[in-house]
C-alpha positions as CSV (number, residue, x, y, z in Angstrom):
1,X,147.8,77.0,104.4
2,X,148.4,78.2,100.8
3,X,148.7,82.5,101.5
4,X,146.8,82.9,98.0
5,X,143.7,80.3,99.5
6,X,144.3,82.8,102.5
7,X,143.7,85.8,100.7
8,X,140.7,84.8,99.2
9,X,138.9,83.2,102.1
10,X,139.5,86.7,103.8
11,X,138.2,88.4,100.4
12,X,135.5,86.7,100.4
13,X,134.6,87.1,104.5
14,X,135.0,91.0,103.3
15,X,132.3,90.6,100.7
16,X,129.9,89.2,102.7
17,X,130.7,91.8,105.5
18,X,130.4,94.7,102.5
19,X,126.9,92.9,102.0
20,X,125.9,93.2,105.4
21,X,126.5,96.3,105.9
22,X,125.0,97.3,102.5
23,X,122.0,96.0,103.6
24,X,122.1,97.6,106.8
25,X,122.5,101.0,104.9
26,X,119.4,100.0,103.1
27,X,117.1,99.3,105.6
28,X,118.0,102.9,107.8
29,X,117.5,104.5,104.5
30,X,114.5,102.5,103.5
31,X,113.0,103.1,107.0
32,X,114.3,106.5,108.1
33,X,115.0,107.5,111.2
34,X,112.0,109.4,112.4
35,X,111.8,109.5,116.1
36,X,107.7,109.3,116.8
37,X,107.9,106.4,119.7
38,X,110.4,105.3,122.2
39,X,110.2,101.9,119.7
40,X,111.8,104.4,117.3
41,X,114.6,104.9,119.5
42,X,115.7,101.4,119.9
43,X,115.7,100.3,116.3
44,X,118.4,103.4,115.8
45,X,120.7,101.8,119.0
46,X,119.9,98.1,117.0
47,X,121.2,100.2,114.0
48,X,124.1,101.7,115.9
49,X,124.8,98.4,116.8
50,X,125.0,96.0,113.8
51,X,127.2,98.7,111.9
52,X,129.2,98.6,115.2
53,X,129.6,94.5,114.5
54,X,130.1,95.2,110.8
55,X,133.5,97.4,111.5
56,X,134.7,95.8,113.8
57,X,134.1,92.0,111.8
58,X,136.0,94.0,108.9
59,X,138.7,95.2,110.7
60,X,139.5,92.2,112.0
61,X,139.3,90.8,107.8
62,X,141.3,94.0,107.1
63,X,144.6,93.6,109.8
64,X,144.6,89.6,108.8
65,X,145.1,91.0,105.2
66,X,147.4,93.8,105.9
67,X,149.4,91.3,108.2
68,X,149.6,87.7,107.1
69,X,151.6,85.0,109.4
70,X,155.5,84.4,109.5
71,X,156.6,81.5,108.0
């Protein structure tokens, strides 16, 4: 595969992860984090979670950047 059609697959796979996780951001901020029911508490571990999926999808994006294959 051509390294520059490489580099902007993964760009573009980080853009779409910085969109996720901007609207992640979003919704905790648009909803708060108040803790009034025991519903409350699981939307913050659902949180917790999806940022959790968002780092770790970008550092995968990040290290296949930082490290492309021998050739």
């Amino acid at each position: 595969m051509d390294p520059d059609l490489r580099n902007a697959l993964l760009i573009v796979g980080l853009i779409f992860c910085s969109f996720f996780a901007a609207v992640t951001l979003y919704v905790i901020v648009d909803t708060g984090l108040e803790l009034r029911t025991y519903g409350d508490i699981g939307a913050i571990v659902l949180y917790g979670i999806s940022l959790l999926i968002v780092v770790m999808i970008a550092a995968g994006l990040i290290g296949a950047l930082r490290n492309p294959p021998d050739d």
